[in-house]
N, C-alpha and C positions, 0 to 999 in steps of 0.2 A: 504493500500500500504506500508505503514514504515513497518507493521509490518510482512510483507514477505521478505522487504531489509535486517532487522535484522534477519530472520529466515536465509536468504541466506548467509547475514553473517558470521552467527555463522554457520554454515553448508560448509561455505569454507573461512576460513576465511585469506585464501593466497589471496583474492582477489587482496589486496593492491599492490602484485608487477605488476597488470598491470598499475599503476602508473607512472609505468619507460616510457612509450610512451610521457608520457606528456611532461619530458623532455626533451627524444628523439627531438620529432616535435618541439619543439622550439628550443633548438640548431637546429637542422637540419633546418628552415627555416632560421635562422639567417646567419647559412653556405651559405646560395642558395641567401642571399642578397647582399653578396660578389662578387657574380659570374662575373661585370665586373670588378674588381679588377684585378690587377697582379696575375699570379701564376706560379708554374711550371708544364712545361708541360712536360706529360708521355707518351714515346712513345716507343715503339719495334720491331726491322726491320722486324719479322714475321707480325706484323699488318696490311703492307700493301700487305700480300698476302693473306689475308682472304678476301674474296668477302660480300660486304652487300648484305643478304638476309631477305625479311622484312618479310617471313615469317616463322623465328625465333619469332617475335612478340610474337608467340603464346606461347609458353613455358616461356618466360622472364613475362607474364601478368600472368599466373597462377600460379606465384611465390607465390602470393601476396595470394594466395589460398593457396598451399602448406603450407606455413609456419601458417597461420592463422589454418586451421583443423587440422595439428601438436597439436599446439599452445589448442587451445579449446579442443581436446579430451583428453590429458595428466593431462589439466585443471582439467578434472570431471572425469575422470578415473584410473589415475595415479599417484598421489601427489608427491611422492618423484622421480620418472621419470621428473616430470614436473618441478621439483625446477632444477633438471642435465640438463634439456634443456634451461631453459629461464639463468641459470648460464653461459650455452656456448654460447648465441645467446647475449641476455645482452652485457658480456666481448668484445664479436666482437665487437659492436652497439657501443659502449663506448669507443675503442679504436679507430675506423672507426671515431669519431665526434674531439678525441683530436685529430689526424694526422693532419684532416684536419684544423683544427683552427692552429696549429702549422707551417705547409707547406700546405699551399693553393698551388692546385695542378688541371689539366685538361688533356684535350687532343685536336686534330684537325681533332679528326678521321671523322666525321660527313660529308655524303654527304652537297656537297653543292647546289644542284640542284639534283631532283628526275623528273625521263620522267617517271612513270607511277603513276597513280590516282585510287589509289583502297583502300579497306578498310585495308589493311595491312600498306599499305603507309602511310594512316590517323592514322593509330592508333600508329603509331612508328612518327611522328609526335608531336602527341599527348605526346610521352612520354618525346620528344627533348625539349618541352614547358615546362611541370612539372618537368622534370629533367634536369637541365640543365650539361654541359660536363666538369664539374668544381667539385671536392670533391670525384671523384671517385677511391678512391686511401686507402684502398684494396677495393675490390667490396662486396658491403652489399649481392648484391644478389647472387653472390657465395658462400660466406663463412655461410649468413643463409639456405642457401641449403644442405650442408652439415652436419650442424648443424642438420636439419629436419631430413635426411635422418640417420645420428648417433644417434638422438632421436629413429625414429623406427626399428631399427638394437638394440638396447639396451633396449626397452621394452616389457615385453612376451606377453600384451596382440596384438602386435602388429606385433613382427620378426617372430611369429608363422605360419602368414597368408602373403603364397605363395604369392600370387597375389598383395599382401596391400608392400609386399616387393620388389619386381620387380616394382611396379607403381612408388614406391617413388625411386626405383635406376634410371627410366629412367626418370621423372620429375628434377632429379637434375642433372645429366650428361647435357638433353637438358638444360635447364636453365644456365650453366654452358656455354654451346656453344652457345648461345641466347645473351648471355653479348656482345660476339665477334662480332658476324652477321651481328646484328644491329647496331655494331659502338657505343655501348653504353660504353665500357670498352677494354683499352690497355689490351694487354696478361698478363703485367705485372703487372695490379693490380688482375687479376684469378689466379694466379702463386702466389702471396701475401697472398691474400685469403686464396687459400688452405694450405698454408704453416703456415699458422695463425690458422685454421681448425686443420691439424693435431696435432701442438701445445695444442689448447684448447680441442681437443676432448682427449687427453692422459693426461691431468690437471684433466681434470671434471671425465673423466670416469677410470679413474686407478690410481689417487692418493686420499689421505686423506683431501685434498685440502678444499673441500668443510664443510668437517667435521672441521677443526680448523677455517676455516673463521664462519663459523656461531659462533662458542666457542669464538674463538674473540672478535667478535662486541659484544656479547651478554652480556660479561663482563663490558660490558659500558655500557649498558641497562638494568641491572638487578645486585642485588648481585648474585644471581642466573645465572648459565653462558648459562643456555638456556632462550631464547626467551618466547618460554611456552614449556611445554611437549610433546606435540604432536606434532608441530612444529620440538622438538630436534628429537625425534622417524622418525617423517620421513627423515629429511636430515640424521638420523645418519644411518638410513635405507637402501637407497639410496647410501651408502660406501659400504653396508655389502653386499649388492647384488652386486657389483663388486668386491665383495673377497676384498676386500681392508683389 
């Protein structure tokens, strides 16, 4: 067994940045133990004219999909595509966690009593208990959707195929309107979102950005100012194919 972990390895050996979830989940749970704390709350006179529909559920749950087989196929398929996505989803994720530890923030949008009993109901329920209406300010699951979606709009094995491009434009628009539906997200943390979206996807994907930040850090990890060489080859790769 060790000696297939080390074969895997050394065979991808980006493993390490899915590392970043660990601290994700714990700030994020430390955030979620706040929740009856003070905050501010975010609200939009458009919000109270979008009707809850609980089955939005559906597209807001397959986020969690979306962003994972992004996420996994760029992993073993794409390397220097893959470093340009988890660099835009990352920067969200991380900005998304200082906000809220900075301005503890919510909303009120949340039925308070539901007259129907069906599995849509339970399962957006369900989500009112794991997520609770406090930290959502920009929305994670907006601006990783976007993300996903500028992920496969920017990789060839992937903007190629008609179908694989159209699934993912309509997976993030509904996802997008799924935030709203279900009372999960003010207008004005999707409005945030994507305005934080277009920001990062014009950093990641059309400046040199990502090129000097690795040369950066790298100078503090090495005399050497790459990380390793393959490593440098694919981030410096990953510019070049954006004409950078």
């Amino acid at each position: 067994m060790s000696a297939k972990i080390k074969a895997f390895k050394e065979k991808y050996p980006h493993i390490w940045v899915v590392s970043y979830f660990i601290i994700y989940m714990i700030w994020f749970v430390w955030l979620e133990s706040r929740a009856d704390e003070p905050y501010h709350v975010i609200h939009f006179p458009l919000d109270d004219y979008i009707p809850f529909c609980e089955y939005f559920i559906i597209p807001y749950l397959l986020w969690f999909a979306y962003i994972a087989v992004v996420y996994v196929w760029l992993f073993f398929h794409d390397r220097p595509n893959f470093f340009r996505y988890i660099a835009f989803i990352y920067a969200g994720m991380t900005l998304f966690l200082i906000i809220s530890t900075l301005y503890p923030n919510g909303h009120l949008l949340r039925p308070l009593e539901f007259d129907r009993d069906n599995i849509f109901i339970k399962l957006v329920c369900f989500i009112y208990w794991a997520d609770t209406s406090t930290n959502i300010l920009p929305s994670i699951h907006v601006f990783n959707s976007i993300g996903a979606h500028m992920a496969v709009m920017h990789t060839p094995g992937l903007n190629q195929k008609k179908w694989t491009v159209r699934l993912s434009r309509i997976l993030c628009v509904s996802i997008i309107l799924s935030t709203m539906f279900i009372k999960q997200h003010s207008c004005i943390d999707v409005i945030f979102a994507i305005l934080l979206g277009v920001i990062i996807n014009y950093i990641v994907y059309h400046t040199c950005f990502l090129v000097k930040a690795h040369d950066f850090v790298g100078k503090f990890v090495r005399k050497h100012r790459y990380f390793t060489p393959s490593l440098a080859r694919e981030i410096h790769s990953a510019a070049e194919d954006a004409e950078i």
